[in-house]
Gaussian input, Z-matrix of N, CA and C with variables (Angstrom, degrees):
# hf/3-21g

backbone

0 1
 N
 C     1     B1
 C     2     B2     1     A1
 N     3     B3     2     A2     1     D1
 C     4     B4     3     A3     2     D2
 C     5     B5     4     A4     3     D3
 N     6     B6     5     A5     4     D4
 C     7     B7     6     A6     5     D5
 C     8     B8     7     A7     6     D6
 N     9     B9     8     A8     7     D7
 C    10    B10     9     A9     8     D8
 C    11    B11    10    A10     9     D9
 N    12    B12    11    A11    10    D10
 C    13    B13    12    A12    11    D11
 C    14    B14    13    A13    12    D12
 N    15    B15    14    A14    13    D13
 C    16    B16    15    A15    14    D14
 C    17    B17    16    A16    15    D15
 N    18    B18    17    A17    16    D16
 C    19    B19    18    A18    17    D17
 C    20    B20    19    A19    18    D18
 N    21    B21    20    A20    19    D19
 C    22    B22    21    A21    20    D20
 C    23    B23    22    A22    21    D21
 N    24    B24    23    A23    22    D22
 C    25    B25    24    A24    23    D23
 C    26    B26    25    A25    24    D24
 N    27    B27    26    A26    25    D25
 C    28    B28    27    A27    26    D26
 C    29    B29    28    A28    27    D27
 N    30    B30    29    A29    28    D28
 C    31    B31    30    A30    29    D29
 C    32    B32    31    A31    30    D30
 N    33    B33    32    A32    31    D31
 C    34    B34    33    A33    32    D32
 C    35    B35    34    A34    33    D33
 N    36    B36    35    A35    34    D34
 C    37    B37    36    A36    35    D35
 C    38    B38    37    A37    36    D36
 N    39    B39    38    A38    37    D37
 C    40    B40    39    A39    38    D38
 C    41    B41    40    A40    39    D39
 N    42    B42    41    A41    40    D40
 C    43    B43    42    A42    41    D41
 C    44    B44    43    A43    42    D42
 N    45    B45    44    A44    43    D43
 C    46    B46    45    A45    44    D44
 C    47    B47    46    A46    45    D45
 N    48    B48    47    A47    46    D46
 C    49    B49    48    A48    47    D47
 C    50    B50    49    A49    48    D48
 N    51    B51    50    A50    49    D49
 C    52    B52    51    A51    50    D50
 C    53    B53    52    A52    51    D51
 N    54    B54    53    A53    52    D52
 C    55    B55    54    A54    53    D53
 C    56    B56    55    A55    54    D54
 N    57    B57    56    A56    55    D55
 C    58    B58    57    A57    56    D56
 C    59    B59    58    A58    57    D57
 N    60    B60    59    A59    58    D58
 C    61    B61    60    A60    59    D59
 C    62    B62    61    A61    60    D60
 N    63    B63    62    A62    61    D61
 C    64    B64    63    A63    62    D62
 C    65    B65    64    A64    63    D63
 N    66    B66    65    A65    64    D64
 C    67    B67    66    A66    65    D65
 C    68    B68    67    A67    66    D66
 N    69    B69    68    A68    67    D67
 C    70    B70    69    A69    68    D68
 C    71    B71    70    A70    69    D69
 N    72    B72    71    A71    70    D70
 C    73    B73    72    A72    71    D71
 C    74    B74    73    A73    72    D72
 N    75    B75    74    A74    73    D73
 C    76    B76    75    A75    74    D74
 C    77    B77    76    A76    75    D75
 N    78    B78    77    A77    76    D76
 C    79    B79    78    A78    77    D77
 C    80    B80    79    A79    78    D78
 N    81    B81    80    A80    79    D79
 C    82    B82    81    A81    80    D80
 C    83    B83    82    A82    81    D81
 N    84    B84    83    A83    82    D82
 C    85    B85    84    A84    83    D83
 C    86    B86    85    A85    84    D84
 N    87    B87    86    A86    85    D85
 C    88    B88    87    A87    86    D86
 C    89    B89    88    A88    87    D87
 N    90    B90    89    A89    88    D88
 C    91    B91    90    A90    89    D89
 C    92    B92    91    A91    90    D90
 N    93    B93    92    A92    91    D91
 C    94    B94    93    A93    92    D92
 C    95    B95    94    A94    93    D93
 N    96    B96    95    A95    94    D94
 C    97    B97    96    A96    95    D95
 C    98    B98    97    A97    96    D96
 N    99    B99    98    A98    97    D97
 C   100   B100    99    A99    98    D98
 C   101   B101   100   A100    99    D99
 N   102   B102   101   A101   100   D100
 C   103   B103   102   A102   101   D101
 C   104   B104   103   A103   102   D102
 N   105   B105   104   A104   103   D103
 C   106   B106   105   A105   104   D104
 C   107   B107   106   A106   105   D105
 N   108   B108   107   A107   106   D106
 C   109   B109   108   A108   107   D107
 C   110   B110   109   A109   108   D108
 N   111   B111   110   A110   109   D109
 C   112   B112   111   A111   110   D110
 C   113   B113   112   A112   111   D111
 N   114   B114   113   A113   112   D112
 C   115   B115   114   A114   113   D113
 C   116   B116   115   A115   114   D114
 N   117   B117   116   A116   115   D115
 C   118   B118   117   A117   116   D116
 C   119   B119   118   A118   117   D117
 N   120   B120   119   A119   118   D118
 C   121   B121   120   A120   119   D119
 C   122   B122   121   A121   120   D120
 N   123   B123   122   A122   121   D121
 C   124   B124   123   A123   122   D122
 C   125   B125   124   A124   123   D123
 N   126   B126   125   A125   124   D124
 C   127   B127   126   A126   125   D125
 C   128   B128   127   A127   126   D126
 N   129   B129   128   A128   127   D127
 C   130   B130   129   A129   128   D128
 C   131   B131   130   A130   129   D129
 N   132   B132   131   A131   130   D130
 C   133   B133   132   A132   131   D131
 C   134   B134   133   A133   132   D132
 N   135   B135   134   A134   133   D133
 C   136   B136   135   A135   134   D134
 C   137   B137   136   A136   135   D135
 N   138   B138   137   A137   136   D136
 C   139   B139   138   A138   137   D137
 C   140   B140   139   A139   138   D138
 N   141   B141   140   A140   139   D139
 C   142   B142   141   A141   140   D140
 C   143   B143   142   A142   141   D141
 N   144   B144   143   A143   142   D142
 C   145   B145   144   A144   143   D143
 C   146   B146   145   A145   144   D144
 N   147   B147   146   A146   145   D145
 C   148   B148   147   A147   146   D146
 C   149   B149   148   A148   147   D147
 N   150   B150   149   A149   148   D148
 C   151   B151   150   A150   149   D149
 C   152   B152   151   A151   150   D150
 N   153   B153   152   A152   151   D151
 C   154   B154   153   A153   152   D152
 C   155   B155   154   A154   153   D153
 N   156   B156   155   A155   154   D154
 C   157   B157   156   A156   155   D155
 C   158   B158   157   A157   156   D156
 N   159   B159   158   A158   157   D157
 C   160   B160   159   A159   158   D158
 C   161   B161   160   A160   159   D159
 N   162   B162   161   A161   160   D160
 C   163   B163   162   A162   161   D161
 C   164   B164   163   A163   162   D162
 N   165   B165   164   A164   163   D163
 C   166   B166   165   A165   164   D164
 C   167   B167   166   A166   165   D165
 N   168   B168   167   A167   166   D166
 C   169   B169   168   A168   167   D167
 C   170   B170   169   A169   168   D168
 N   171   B171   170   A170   169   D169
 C   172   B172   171   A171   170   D170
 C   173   B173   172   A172   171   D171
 N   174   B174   173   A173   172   D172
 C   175   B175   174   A174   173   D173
 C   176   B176   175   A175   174   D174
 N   177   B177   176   A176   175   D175
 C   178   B178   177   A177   176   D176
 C   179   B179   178   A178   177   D177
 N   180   B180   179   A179   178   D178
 C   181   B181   180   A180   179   D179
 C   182   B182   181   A181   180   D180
 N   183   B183   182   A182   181   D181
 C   184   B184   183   A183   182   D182
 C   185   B185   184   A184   183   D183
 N   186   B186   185   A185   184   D184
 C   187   B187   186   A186   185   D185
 C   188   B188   187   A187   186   D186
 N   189   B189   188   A188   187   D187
 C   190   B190   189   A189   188   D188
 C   191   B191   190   A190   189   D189
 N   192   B192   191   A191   190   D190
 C   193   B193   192   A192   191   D191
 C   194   B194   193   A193   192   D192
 N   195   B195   194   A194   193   D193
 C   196   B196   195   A195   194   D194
 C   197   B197   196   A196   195   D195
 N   198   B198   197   A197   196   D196
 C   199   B199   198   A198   197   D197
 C   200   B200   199   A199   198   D198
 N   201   B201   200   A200   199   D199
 C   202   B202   201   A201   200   D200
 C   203   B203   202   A202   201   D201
 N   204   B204   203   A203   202   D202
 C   205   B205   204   A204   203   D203
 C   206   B206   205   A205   204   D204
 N   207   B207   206   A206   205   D205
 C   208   B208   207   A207   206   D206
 C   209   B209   208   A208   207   D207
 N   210   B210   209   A209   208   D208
 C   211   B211   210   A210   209   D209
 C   212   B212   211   A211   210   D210
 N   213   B213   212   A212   211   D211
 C   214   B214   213   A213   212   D212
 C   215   B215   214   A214   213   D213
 N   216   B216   215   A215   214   D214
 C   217   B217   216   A216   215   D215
 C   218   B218   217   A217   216   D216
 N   219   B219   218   A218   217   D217
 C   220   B220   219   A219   218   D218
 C   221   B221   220   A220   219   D219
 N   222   B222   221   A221   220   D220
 C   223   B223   222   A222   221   D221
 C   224   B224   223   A223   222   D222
 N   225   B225   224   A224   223   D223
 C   226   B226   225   A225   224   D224
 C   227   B227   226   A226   225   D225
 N   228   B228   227   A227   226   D226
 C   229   B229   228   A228   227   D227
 C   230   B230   229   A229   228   D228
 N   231   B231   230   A230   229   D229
 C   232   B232   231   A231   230   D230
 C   233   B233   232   A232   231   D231
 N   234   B234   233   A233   232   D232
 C   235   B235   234   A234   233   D233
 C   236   B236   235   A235   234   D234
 N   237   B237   236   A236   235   D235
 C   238   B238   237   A237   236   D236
 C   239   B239   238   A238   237   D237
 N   240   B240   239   A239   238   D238
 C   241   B241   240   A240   239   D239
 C   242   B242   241   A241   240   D240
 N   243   B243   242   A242   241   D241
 C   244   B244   243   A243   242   D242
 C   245   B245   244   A244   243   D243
 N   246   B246   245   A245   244   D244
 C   247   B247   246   A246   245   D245
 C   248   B248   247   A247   246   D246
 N   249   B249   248   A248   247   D247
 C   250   B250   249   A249   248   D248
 C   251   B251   250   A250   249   D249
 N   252   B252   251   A251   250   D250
 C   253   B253   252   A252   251   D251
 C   254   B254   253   A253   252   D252
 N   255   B255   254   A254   253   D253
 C   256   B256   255   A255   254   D254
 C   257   B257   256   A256   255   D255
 N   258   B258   257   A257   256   D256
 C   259   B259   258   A258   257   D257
 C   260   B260   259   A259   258   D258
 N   261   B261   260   A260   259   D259
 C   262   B262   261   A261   260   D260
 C   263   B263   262   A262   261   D261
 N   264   B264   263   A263   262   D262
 C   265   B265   264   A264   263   D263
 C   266   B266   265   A265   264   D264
 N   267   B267   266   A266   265   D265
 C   268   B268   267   A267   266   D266
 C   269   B269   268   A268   267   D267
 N   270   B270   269   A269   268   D268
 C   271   B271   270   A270   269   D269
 C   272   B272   271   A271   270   D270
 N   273   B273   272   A272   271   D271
 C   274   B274   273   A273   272   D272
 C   275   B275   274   A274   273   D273
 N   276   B276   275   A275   274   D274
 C   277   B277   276   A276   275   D275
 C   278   B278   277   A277   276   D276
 N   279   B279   278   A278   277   D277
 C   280   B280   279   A279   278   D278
 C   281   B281   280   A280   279   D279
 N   282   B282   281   A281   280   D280
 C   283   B283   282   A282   281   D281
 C   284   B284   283   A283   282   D282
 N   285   B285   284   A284   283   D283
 C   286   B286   285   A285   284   D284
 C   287   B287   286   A286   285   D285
 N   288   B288   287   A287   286   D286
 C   289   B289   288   A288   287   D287
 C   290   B290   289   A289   288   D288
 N   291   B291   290   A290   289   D289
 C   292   B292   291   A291   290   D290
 C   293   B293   292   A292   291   D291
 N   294   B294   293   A293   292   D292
 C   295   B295   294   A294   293   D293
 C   296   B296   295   A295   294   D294
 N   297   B297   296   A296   295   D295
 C   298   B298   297   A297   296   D296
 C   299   B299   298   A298   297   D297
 N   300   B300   299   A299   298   D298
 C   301   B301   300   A300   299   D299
 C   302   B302   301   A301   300   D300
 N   303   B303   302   A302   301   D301
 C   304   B304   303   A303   302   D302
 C   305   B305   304   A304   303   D303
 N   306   B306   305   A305   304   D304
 C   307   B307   306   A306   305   D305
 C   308   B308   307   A307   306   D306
 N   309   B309   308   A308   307   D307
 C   310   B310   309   A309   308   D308
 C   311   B311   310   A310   309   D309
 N   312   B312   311   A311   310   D310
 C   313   B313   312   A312   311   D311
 C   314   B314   313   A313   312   D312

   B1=1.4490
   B2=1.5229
   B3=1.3257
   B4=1.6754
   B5=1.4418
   B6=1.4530
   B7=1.4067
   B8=1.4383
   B9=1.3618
   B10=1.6920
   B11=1.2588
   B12=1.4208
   B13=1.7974
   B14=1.6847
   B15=1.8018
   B16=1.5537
   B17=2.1638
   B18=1.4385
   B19=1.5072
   B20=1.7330
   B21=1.1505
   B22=1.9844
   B23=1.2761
   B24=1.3473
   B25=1.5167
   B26=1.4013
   B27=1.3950
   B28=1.2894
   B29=1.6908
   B30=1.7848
   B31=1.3656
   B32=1.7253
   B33=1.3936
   B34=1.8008
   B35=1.0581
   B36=1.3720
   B37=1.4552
   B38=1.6590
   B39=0.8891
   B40=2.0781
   B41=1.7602
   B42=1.3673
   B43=1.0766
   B44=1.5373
   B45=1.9126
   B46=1.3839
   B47=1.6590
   B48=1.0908
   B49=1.1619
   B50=1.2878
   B51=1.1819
   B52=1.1470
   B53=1.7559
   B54=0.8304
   B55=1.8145
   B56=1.1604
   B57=1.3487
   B58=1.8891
   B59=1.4176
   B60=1.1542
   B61=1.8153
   B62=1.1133
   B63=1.6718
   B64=1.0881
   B65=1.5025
   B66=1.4196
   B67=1.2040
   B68=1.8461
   B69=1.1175
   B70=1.9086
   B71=1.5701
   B72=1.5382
   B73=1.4209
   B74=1.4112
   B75=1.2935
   B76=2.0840
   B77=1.5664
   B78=1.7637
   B79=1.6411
   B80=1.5685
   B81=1.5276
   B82=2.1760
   B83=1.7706
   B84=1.5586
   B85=1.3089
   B86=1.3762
   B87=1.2553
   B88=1.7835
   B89=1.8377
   B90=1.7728
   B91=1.5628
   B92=1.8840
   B93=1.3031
   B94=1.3034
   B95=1.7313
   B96=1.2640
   B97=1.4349
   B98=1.6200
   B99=1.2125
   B100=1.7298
   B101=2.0248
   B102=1.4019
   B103=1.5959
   B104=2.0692
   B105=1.5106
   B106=1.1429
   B107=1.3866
   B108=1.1353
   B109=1.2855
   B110=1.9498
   B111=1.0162
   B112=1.6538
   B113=1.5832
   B114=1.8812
   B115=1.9237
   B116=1.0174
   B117=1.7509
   B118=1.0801
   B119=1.3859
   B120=1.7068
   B121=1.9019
   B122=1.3827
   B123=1.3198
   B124=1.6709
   B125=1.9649
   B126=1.3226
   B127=1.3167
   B128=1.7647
   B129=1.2495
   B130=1.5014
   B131=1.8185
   B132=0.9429
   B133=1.8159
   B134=1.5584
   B135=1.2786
   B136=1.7050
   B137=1.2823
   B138=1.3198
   B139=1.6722
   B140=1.4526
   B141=1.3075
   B142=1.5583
   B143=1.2157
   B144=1.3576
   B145=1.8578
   B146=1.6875
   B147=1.5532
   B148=1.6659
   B149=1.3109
   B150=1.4979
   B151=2.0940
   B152=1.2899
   B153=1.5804
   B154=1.1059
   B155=1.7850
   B156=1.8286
   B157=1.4153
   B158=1.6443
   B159=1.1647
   B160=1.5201
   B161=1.6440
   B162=1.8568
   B163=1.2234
   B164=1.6809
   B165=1.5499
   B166=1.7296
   B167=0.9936
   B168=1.4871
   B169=1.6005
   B170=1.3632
   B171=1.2348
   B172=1.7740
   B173=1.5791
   B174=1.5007
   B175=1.7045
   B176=1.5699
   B177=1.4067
   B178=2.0102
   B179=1.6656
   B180=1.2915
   B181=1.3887
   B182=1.7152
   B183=1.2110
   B184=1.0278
   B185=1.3754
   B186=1.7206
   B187=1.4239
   B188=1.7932
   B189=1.5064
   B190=1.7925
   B191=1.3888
   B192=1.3025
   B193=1.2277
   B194=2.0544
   B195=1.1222
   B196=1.7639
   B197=1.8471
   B198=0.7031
   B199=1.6871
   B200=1.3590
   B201=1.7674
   B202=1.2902
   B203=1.2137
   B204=1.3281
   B205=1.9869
   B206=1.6946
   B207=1.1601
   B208=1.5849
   B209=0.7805
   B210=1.5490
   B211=1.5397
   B212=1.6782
   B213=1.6345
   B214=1.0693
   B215=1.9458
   B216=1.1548
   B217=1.5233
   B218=1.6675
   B219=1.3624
   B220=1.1236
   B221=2.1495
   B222=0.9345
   B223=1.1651
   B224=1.8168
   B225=0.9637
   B226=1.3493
   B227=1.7293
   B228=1.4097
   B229=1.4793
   B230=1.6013
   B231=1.4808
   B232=2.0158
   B233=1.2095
   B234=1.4272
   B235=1.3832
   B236=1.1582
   B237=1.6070
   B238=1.6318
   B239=0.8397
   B240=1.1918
   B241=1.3744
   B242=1.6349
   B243=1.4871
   B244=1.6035
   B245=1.4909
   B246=1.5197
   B247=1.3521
   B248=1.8140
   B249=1.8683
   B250=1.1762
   B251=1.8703
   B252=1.5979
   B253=1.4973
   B254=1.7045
   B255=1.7248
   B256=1.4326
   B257=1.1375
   B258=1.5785
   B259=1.5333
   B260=1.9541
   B261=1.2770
   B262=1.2685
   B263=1.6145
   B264=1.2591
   B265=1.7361
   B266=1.9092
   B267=1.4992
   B268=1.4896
   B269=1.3423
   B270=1.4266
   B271=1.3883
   B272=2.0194
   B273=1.0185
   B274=1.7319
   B275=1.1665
   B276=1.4934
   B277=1.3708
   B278=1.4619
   B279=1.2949
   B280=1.9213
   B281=0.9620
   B282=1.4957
   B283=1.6937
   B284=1.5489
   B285=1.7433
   B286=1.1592
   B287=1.8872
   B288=1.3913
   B289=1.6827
   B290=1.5328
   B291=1.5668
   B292=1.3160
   B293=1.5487
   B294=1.4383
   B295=1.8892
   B296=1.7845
   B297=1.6013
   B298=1.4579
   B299=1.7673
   B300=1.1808
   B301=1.2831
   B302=1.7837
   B303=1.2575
   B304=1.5884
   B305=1.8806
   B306=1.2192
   B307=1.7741
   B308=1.6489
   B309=1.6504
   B310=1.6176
   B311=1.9643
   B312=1.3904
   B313=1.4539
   B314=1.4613
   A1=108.60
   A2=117.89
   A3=120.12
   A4=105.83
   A5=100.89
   A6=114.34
   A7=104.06
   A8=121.96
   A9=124.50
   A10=98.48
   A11=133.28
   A12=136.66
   A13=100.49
   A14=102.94
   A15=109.20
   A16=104.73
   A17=100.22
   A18=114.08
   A19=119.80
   A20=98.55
   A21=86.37
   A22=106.63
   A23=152.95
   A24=138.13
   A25=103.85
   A26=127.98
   A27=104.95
   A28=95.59
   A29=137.37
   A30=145.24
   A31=94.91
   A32=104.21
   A33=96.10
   A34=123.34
   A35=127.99
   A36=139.13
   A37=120.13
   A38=107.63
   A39=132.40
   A40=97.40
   A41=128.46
   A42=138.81
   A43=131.97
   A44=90.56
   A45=125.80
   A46=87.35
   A47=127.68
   A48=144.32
   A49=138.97
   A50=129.11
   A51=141.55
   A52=131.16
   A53=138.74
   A54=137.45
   A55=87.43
   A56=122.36
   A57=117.68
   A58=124.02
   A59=104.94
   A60=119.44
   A61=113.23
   A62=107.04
   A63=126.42
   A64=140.01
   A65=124.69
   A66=164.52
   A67=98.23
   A68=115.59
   A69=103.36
   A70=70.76
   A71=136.06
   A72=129.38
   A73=120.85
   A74=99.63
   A75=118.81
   A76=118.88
   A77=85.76
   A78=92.70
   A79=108.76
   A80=115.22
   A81=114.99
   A82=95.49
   A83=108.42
   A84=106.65
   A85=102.46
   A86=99.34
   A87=81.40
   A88=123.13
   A89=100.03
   A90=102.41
   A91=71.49
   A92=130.32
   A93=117.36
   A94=113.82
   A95=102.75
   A96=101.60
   A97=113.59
   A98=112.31
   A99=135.85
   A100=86.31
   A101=96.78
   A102=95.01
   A103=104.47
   A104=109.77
   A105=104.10
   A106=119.14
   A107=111.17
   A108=121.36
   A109=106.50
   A110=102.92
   A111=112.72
   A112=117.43
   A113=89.88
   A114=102.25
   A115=109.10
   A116=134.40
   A117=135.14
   A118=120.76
   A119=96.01
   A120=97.23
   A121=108.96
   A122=104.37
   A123=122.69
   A124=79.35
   A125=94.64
   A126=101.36
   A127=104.04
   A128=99.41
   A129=118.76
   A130=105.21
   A131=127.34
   A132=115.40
   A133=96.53
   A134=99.98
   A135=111.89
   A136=94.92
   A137=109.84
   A138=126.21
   A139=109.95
   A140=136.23
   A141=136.41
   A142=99.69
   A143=134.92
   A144=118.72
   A145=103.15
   A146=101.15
   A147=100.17
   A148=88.89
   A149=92.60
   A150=104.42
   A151=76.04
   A152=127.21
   A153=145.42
   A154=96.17
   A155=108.18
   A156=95.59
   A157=125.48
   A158=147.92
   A159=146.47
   A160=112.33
   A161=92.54
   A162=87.16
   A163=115.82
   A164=100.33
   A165=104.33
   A166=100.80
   A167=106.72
   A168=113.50
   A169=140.85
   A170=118.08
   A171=120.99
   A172=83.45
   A173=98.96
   A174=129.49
   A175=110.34
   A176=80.93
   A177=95.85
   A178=77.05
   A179=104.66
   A180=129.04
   A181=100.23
   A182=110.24
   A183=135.96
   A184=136.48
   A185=117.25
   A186=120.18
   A187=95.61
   A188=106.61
   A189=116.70
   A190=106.56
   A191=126.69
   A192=160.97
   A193=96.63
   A194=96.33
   A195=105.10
   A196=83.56
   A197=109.99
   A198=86.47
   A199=142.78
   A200=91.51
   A201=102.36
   A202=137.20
   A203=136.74
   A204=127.14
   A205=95.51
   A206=106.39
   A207=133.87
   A208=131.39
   A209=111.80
   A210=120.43
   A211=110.47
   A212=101.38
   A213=106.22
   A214=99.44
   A215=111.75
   A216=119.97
   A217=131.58
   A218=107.26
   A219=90.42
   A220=113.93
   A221=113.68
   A222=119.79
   A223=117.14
   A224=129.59
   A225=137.04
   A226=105.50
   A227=122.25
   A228=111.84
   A229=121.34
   A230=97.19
   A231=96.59
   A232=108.45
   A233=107.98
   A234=112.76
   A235=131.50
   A236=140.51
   A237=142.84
   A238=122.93
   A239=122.24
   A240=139.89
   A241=102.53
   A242=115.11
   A243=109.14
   A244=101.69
   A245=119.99
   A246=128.44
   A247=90.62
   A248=106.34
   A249=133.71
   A250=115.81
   A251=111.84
   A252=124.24
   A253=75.74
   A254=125.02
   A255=87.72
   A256=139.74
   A257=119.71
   A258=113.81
   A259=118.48
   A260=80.31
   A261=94.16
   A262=120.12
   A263=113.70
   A264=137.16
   A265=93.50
   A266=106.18
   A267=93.20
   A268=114.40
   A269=112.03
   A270=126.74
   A271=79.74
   A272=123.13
   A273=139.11
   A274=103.77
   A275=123.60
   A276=127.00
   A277=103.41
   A278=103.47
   A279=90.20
   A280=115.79
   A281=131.06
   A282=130.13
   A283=78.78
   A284=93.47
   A285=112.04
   A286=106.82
   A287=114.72
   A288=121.27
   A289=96.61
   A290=116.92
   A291=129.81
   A292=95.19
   A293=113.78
   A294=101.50
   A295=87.22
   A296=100.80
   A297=101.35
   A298=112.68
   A299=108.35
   A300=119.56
   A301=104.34
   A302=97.09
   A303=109.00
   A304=106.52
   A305=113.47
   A306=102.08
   A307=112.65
   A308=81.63
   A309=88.07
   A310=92.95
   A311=98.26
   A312=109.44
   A313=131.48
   D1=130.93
   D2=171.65
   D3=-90.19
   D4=-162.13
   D5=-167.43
   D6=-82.91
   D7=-42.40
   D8=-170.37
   D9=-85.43
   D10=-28.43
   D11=172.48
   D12=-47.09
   D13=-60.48
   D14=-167.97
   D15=-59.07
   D16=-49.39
   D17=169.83
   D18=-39.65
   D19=-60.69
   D20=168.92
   D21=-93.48
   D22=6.36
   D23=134.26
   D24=-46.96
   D25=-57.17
   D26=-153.40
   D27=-80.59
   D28=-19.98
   D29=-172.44
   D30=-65.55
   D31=-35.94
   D32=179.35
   D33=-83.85
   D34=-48.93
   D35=143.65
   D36=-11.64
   D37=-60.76
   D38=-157.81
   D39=-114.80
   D40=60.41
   D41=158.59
   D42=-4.38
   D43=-55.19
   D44=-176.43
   D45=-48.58
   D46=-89.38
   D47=-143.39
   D48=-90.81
   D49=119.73
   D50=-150.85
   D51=-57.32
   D52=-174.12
   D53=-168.74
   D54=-87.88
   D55=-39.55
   D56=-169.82
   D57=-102.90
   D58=-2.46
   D59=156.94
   D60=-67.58
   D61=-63.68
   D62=170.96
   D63=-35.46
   D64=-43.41
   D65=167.20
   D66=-78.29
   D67=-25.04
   D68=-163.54
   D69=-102.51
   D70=-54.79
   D71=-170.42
   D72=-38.29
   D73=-60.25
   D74=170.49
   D75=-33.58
   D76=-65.60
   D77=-174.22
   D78=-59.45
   D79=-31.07
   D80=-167.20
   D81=-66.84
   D82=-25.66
   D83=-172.93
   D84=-72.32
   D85=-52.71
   D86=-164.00
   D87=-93.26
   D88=13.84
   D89=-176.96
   D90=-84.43
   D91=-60.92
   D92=-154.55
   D93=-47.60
   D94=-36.27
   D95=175.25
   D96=-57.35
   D97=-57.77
   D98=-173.72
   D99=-41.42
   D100=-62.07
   D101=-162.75
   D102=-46.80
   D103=-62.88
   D104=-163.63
   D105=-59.54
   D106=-29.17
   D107=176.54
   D108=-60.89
   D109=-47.81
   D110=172.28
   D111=-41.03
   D112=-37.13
   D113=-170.85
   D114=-97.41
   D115=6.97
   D116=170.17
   D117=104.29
   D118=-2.44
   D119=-176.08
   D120=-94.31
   D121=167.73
   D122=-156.25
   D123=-100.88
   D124=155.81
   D125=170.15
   D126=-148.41
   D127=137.04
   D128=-145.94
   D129=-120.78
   D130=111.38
   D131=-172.48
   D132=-145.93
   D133=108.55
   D134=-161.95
   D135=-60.13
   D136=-179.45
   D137=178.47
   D138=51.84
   D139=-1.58
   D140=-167.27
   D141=-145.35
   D142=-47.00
   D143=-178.62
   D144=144.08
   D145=-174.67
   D146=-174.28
   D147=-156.02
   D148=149.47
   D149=-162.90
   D150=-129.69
   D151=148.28
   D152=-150.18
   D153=-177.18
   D154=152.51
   D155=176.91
   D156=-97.95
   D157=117.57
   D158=160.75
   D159=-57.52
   D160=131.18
   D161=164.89
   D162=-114.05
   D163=148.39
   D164=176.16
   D165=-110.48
   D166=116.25
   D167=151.59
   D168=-49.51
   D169=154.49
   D170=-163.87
   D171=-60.98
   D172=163.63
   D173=-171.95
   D174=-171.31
   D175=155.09
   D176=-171.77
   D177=-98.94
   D178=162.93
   D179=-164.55
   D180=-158.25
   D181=170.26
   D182=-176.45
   D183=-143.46
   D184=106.54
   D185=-152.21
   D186=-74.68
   D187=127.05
   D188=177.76
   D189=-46.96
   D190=-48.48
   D191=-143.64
   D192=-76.58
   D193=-69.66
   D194=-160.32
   D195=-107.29
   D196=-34.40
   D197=-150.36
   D198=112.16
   D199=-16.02
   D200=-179.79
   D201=-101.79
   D202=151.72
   D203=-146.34
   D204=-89.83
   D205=133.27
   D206=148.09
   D207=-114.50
   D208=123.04
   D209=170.45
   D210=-61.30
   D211=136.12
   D212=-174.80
   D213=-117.12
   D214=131.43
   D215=168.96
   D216=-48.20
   D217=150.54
   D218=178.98
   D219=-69.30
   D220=-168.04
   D221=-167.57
   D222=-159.70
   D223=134.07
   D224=177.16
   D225=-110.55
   D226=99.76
   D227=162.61
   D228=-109.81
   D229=154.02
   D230=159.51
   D231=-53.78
   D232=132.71
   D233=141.43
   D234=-115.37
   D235=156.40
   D236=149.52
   D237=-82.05
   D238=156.61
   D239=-162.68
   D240=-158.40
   D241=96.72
   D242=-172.18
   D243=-78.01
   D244=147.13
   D245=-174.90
   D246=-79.78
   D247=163.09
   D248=157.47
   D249=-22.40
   D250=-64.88
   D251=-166.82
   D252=-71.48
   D253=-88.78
   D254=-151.67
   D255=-78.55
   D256=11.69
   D257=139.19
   D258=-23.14
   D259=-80.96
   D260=-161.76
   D261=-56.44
   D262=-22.20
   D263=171.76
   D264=-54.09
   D265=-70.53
   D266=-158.97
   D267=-76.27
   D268=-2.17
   D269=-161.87
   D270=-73.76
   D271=-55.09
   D272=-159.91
   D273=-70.35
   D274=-14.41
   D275=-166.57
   D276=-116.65
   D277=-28.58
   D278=179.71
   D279=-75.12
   D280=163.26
   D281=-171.19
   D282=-115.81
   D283=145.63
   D284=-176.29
   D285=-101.24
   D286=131.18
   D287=-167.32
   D288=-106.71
   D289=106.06
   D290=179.79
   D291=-45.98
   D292=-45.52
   D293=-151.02
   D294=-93.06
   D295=154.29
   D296=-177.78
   D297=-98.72
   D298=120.91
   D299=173.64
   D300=-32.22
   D301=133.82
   D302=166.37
   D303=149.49
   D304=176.74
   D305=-171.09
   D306=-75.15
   D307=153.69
   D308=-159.60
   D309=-72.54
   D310=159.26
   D311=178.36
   D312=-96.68

């Protein structure tokens, strides 16, 4: 799902309110998220999960290209963390494929 997919779900859903409410609503949601996450806070939304930031430590790396080692920086990313309910939601929703993906023999 994208951003304008989630945007007229919620415009079809929520009658009241318009394509551009709707769309100004989305984005306050997710600049507020973007921000805290920026300031280091965990953000927590029961029944769905909590994105919090990881840190990666500096690392030698290796250019594909030459061969040759680069230091790579440390790094701060988002992470997810799916809550308990939607575990268990997509767990009920995926169809399970007896044969296991991989090349045929």
């Amino acid at each position: 799902m994208t951003r304008s997919d989630l945007v007229a779900e919620l415009a079809e859903r929520f009658g009241q309110l318009t394509q551009r409410d709707t769309e100004f609503a989305v984005k306050t949601i997710l600049d507020a998220m973007s921000d805290a996450l920026a300031r280091g806070h965990r953000i927590e939304i029961r029944g769905f999960g909590s994105f919090s930031i990881n840190r990666r430590p500096p690392r030698v790396g290796r250019n594909p290209r030459s061969g040759e080692q680069v230091v790579v920086p440390e790094k701060l990313v988002p992470h997810f963390k799916p809550g308990k309910a939607l575990r268990e939601a997509v767990d009920a929703r995926m169809p399970v494929d007896p044969a296991p993906a991989g090349p045929a023999a």
